[in-house]
Biopython code that builds the backbone (N, CA, C, O; Angstrom):
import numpy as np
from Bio.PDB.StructureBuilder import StructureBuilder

atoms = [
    (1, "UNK", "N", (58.565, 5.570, 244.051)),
    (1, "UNK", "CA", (58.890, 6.753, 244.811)),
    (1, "UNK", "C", (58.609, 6.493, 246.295)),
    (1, "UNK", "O", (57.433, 6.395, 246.646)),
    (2, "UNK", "N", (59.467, 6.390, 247.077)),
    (2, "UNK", "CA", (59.252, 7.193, 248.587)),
    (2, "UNK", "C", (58.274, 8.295, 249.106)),
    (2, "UNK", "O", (58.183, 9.390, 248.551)),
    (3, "UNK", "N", (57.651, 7.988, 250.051)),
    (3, "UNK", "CA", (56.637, 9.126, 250.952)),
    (3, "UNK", "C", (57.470, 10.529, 251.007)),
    (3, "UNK", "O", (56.976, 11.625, 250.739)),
    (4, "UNK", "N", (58.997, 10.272, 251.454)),
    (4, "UNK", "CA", (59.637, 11.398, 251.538)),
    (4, "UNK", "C", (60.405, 12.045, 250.507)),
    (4, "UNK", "O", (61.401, 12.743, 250.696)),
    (5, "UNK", "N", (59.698, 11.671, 249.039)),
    (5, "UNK", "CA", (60.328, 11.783, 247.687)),
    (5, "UNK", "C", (60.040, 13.291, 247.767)),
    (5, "UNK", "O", (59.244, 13.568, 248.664)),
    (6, "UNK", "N", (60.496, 14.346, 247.043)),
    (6, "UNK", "CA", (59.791, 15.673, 246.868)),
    (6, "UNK", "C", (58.830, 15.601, 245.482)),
    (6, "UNK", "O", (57.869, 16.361, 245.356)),
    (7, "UNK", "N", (59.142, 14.744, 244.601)),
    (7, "UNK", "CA", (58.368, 14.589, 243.212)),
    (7, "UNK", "C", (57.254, 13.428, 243.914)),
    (7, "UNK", "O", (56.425, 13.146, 243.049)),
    (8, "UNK", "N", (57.059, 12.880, 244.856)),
    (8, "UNK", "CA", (56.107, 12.037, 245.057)),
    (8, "UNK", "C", (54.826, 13.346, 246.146)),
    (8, "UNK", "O", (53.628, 13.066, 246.164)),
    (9, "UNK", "N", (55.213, 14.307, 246.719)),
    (9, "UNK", "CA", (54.814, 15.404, 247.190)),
    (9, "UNK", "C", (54.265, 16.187, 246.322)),
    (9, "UNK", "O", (53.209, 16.819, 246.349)),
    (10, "UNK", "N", (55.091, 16.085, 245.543)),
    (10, "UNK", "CA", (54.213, 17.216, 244.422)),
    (10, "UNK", "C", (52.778, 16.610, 243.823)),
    (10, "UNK", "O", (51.658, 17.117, 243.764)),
    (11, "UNK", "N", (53.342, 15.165, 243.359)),
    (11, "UNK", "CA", (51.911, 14.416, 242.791)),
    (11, "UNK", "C", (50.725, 14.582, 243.550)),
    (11, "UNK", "O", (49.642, 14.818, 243.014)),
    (12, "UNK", "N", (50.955, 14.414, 245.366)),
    (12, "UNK", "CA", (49.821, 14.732, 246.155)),
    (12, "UNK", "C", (49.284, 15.691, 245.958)),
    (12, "UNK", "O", (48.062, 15.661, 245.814)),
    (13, "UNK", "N", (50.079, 17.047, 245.867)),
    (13, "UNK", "CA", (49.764, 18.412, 245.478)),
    (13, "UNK", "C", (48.946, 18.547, 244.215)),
    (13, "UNK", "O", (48.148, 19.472, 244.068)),
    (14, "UNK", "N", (49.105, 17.834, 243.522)),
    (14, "UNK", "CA", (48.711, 17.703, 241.968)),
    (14, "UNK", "C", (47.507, 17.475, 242.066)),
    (14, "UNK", "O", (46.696, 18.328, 241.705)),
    (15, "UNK", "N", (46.971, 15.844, 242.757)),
    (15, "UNK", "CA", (45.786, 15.020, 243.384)),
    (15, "UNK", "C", (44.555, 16.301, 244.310)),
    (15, "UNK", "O", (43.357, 16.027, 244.384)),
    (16, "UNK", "N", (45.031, 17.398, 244.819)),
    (16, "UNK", "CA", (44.704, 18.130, 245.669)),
    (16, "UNK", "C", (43.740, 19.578, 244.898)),
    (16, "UNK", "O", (42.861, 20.308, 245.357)),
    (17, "UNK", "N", (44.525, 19.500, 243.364)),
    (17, "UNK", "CA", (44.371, 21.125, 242.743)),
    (17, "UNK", "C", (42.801, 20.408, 242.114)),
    (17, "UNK", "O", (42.431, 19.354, 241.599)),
    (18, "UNK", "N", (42.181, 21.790, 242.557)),
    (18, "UNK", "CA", (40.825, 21.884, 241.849)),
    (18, "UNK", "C", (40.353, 22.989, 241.033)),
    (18, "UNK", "O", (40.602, 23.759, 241.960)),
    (19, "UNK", "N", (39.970, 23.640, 240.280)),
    (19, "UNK", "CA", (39.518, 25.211, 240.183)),
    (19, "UNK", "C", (38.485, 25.340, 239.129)),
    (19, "UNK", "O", (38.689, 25.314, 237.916)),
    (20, "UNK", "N", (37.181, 25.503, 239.830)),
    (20, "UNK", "CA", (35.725, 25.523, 238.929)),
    (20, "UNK", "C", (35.724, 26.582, 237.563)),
    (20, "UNK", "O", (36.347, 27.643, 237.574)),
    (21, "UNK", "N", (35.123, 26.225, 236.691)),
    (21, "UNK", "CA", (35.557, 26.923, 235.235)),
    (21, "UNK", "C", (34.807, 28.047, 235.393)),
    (21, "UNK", "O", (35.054, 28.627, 234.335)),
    (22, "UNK", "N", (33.962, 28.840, 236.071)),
    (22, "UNK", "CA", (33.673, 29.947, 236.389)),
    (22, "UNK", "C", (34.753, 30.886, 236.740)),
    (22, "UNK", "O", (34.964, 31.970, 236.195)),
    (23, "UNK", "N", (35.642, 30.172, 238.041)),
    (23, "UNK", "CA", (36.451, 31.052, 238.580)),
    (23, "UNK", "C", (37.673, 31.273, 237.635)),
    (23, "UNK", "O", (38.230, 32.369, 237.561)),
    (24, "UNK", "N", (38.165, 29.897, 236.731)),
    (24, "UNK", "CA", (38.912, 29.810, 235.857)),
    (24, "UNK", "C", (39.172, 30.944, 234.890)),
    (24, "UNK", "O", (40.152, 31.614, 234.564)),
    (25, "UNK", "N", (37.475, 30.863, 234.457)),
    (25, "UNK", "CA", (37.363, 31.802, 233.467)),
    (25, "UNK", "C", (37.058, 33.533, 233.348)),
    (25, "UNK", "O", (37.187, 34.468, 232.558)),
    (26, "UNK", "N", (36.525, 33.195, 234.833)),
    (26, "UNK", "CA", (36.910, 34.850, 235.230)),
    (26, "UNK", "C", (38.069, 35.771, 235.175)),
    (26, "UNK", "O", (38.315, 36.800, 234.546)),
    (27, "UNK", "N", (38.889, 34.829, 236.314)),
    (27, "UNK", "CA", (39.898, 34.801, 236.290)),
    (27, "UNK", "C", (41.133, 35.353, 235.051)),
    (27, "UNK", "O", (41.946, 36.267, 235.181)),
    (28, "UNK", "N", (40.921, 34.447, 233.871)),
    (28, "UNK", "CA", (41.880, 34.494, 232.799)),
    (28, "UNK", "C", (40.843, 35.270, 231.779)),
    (28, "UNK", "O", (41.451, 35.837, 230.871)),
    (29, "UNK", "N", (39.432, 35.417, 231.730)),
    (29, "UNK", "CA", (38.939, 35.929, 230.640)),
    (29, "UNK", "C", (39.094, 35.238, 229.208)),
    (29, "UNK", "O", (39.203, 35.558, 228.024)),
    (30, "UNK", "N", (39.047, 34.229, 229.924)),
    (30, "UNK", "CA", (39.023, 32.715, 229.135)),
    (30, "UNK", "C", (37.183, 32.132, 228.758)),
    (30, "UNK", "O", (36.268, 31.748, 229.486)),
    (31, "UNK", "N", (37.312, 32.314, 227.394)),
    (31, "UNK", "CA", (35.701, 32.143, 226.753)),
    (31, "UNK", "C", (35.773, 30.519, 226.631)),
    (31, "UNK", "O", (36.785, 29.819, 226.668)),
    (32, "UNK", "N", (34.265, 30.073, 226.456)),
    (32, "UNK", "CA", (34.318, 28.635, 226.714)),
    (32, "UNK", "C", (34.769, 27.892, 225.115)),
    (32, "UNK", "O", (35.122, 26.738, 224.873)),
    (33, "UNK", "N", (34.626, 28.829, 224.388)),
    (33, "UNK", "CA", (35.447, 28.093, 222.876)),
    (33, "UNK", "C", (36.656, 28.065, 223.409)),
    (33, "UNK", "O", (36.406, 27.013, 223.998)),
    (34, "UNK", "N", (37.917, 28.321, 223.778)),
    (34, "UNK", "CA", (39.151, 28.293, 224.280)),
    (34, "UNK", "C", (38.987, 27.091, 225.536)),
    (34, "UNK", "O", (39.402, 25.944, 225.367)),
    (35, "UNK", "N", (38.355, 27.520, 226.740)),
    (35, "UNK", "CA", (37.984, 26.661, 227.411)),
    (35, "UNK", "C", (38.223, 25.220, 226.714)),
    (35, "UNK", "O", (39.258, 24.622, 227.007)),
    (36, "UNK", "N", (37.177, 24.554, 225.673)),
    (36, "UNK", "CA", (36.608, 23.833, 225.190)),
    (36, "UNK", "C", (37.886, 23.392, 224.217)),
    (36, "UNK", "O", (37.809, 22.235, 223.805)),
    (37, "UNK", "N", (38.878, 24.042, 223.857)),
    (37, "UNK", "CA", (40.091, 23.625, 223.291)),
    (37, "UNK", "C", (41.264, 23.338, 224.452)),
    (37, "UNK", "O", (42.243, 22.697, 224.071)),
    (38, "UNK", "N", (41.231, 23.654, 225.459)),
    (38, "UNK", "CA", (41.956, 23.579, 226.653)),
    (38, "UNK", "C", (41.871, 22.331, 226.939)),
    (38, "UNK", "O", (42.730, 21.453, 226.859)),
    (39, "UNK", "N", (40.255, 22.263, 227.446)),
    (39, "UNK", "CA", (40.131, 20.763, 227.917)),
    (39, "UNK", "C", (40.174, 19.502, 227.028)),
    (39, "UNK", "O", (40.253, 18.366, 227.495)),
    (40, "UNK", "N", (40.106, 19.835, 225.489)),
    (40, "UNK", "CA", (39.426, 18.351, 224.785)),
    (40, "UNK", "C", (38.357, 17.975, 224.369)),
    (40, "UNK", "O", (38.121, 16.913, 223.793)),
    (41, "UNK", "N", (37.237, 19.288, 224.780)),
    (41, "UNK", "CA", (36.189, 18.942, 225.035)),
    (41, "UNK", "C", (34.628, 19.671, 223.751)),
    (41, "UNK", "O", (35.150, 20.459, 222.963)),
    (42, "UNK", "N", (33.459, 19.573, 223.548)),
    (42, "UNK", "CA", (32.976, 20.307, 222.921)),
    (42, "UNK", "C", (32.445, 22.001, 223.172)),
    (42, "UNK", "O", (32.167, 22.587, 224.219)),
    (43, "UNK", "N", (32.445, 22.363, 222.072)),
    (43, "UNK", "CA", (32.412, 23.590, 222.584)),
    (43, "UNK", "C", (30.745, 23.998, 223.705)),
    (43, "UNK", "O", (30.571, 24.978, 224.429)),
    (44, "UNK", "N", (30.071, 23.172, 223.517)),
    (44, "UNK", "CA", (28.680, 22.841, 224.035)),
    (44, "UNK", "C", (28.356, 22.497, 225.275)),
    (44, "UNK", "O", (27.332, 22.762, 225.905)),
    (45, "UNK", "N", (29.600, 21.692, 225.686)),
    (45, "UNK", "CA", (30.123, 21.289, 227.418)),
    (45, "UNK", "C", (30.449, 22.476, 228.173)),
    (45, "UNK", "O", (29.996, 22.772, 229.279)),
    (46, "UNK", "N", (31.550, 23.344, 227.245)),
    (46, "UNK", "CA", (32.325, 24.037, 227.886)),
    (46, "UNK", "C", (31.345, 25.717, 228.261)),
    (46, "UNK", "O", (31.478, 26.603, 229.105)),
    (47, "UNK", "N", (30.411, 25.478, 227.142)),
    (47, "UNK", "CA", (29.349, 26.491, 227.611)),
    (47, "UNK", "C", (28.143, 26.160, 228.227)),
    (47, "UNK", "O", (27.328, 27.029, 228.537)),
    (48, "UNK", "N", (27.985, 25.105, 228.404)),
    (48, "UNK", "CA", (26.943, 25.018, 230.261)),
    (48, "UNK", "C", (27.782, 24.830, 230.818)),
    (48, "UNK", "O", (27.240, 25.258, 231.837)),
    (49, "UNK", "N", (28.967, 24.482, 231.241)),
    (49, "UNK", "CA", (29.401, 24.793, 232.339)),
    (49, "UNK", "C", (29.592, 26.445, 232.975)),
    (49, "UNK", "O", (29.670, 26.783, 234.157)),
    (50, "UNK", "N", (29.637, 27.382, 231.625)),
    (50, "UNK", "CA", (29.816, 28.697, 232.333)),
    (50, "UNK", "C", (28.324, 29.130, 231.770)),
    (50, "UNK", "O", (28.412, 30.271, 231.318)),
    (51, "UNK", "N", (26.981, 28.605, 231.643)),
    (51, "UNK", "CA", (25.901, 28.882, 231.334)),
    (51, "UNK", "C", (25.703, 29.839, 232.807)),
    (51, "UNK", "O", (26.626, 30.154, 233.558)),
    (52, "UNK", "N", (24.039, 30.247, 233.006)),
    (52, "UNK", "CA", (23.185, 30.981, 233.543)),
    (52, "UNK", "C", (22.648, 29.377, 234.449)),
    (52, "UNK", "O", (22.655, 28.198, 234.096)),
    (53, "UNK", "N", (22.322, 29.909, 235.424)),
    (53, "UNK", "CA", (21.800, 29.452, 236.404)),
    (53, "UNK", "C", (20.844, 27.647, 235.667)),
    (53, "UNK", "O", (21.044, 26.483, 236.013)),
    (54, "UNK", "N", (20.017, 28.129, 234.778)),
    (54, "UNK", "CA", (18.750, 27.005, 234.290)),
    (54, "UNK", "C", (19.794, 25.725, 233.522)),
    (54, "UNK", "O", (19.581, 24.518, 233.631)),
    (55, "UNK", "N", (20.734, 26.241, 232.885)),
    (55, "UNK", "CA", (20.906, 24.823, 231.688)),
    (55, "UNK", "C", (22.862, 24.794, 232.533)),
    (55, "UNK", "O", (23.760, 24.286, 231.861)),
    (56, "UNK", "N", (23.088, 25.209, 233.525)),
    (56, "UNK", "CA", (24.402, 24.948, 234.578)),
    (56, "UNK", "C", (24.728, 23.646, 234.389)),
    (56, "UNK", "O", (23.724, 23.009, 234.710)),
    (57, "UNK", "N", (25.976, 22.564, 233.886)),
    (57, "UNK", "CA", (26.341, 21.934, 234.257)),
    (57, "UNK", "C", (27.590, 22.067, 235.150)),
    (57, "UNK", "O", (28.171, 23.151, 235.205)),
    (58, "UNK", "N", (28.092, 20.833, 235.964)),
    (58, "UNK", "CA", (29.208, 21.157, 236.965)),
    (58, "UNK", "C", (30.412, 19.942, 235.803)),
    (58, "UNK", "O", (30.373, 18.859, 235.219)),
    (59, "UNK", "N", (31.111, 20.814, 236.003)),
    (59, "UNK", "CA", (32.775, 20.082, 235.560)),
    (59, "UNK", "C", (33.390, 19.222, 236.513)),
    (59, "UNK", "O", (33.485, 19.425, 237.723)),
    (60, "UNK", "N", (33.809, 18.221, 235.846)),
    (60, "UNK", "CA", (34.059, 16.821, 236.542)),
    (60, "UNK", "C", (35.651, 17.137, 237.221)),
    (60, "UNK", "O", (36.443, 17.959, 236.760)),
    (61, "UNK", "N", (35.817, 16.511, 238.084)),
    (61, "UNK", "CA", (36.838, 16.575, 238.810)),
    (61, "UNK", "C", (38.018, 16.391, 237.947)),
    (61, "UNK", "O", (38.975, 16.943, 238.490)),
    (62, "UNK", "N", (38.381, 15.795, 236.725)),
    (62, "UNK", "CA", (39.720, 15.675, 235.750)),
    (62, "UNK", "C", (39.690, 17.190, 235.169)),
    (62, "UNK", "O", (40.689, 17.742, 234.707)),
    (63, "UNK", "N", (38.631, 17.682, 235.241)),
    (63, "UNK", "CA", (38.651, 18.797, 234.316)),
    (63, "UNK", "C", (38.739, 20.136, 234.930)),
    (63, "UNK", "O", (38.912, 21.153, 234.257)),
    (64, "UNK", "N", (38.631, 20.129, 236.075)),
    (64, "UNK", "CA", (38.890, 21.097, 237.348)),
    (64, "UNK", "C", (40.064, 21.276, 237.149)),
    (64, "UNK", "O", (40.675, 22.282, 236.787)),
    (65, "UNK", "N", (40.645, 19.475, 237.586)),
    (65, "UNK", "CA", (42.060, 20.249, 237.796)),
    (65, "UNK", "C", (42.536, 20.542, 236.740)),
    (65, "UNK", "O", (43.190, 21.581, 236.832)),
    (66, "UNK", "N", (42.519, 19.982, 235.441)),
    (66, "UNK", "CA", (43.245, 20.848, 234.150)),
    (66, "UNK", "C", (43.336, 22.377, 234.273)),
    (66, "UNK", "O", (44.206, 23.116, 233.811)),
    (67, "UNK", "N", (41.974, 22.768, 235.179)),
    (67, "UNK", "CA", (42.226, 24.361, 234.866)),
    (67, "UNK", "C", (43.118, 24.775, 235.859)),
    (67, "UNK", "O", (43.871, 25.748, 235.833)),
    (68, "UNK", "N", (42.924, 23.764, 236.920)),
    (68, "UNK", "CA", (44.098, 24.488, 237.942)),
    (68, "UNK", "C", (45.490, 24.204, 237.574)),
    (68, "UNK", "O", (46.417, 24.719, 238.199)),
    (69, "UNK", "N", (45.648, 23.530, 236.740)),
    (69, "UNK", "CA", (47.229, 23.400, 236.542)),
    (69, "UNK", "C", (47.121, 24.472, 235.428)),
    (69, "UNK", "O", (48.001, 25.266, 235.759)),
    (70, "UNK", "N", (46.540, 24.961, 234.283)),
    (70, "UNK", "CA", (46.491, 26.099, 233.447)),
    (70, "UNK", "C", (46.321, 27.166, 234.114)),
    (70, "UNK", "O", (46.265, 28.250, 233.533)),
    (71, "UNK", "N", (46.208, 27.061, 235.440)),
    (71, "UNK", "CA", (46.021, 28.878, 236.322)),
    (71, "UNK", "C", (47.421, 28.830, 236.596)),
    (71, "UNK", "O", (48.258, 29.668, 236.262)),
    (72, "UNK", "N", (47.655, 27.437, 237.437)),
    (72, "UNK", "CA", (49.501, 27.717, 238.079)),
    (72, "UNK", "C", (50.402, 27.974, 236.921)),
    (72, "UNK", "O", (51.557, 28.202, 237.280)),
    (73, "UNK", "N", (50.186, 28.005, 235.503)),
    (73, "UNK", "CA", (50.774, 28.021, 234.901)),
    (73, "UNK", "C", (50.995, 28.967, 233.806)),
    (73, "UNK", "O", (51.858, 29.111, 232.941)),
    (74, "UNK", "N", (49.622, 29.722, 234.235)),
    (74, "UNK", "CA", (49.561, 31.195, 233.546)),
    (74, "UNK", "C", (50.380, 31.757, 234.754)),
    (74, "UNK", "O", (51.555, 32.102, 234.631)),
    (75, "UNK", "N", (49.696, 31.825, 235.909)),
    (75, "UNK", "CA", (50.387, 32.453, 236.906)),
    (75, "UNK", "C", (51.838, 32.555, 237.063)),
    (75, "UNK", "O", (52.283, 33.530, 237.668)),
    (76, "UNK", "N", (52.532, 31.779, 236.651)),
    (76, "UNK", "CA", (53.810, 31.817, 236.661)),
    (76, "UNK", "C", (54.484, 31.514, 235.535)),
    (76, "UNK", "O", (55.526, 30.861, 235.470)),
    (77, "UNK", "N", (53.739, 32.105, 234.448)),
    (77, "UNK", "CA", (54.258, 31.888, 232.504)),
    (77, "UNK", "C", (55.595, 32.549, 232.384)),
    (77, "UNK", "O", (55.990, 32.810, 231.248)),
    (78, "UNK", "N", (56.394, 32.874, 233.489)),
    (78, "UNK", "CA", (57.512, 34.019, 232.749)),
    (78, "UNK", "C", (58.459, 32.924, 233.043)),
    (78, "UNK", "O", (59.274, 32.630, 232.169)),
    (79, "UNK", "N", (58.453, 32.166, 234.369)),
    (79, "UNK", "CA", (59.105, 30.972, 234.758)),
    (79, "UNK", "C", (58.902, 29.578, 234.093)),
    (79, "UNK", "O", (59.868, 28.986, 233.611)),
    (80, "UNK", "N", (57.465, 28.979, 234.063)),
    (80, "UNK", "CA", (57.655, 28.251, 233.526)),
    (80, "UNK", "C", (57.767, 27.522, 231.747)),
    (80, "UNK", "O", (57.951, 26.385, 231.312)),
    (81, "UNK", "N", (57.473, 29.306, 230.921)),
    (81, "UNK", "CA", (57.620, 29.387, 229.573)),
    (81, "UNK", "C", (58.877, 28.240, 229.307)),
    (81, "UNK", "O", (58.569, 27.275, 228.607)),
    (82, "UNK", "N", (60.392, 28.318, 229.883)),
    (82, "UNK", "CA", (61.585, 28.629, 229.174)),
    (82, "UNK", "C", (61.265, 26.467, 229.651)),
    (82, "UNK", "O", (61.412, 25.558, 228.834)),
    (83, "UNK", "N", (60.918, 26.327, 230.859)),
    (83, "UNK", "CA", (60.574, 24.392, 231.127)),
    (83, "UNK", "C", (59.562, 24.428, 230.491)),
    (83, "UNK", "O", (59.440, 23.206, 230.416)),
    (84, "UNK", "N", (58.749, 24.787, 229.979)),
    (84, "UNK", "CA", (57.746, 24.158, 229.002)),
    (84, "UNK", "C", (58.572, 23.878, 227.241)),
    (84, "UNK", "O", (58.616, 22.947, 226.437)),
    (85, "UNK", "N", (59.025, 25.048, 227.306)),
    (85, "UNK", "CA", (60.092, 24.894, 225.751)),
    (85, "UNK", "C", (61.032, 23.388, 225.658)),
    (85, "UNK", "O", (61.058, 22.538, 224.767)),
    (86, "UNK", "N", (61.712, 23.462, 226.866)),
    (86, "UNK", "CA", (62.599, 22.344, 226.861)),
    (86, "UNK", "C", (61.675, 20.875, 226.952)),
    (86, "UNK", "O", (61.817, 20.002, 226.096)),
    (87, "UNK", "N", (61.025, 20.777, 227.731)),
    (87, "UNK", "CA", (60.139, 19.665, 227.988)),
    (87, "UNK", "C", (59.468, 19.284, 226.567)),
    (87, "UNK", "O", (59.368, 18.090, 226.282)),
    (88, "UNK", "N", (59.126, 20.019, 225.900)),
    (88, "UNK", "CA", (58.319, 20.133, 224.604)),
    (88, "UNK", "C", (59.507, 19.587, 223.238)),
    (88, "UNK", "O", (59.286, 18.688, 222.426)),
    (89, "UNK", "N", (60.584, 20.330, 223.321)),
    (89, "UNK", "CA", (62.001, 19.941, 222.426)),
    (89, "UNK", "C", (62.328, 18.155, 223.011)),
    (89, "UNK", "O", (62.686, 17.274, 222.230)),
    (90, "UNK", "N", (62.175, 18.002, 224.048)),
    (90, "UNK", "CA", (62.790, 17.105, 224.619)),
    (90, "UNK", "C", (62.050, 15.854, 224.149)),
    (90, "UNK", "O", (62.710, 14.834, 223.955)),
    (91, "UNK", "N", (60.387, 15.855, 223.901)),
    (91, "UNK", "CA", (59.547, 14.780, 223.883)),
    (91, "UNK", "C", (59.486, 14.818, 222.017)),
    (91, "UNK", "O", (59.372, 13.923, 221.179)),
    (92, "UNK", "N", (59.586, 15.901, 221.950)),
    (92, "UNK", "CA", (60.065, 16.048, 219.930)),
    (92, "UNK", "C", (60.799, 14.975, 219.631)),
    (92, "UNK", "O", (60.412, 14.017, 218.963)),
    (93, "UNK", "N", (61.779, 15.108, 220.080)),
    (93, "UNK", "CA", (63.074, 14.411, 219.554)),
    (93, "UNK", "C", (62.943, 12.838, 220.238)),
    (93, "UNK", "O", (63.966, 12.152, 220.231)),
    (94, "UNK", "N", (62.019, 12.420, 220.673)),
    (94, "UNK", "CA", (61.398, 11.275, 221.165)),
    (94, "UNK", "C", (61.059, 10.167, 220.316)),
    (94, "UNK", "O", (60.510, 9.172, 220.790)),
]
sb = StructureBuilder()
sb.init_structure("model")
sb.init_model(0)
sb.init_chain("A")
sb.init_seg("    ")
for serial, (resi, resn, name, xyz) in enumerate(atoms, 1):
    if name == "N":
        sb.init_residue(resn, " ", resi, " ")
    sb.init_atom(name, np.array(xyz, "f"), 0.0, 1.0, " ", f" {name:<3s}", serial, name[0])
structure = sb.get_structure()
């Protein structure tokens, strides 16, 4: 890809998205069992990260952005429902 690609722009954009699982989960009212199926992860991770102040862990930068691409993508579920369907049919038949 080219600097002046628009899909090589987006990847930067991509490289850029962060969003801490507090705000994530405020946000969506997203519990850390869901959380914890979102990311891949145990359900045990996903609740110190939204723990109380004493047993707080911080979420690693791969896992940030997972939530920020699951916010842009709640955020705009009416649009990108119908490209997630096709994208999904498309890698099926793969």
């Amino acid at each position: 890809m080219i600097e002046s690609d628009p899909q090589c722009r987006v990847l930067e954009l991509h490289n850029q998205m962060f969003l801490c699982p507090q705000d994530f989960s405020y946000r969506w009212n997203i519990d850390y069992e869901t959380l914890a199926q979102m990311c891949g992860l145990s359900k045990s991770t996903t609740y110190h990260w939204l723990a109380g102040q004493a047993s707080r862990r911080t979420a690693g930068l791969p896992y940030q952005r997972i939530m920020a691409v699951a916010d842009l993508l709640l955020e705009n579920a009416e649009q990108v429902y119908p490209l997630l369907e096709s994208w999904q049919s498309r890698n099926r038949s793969s």
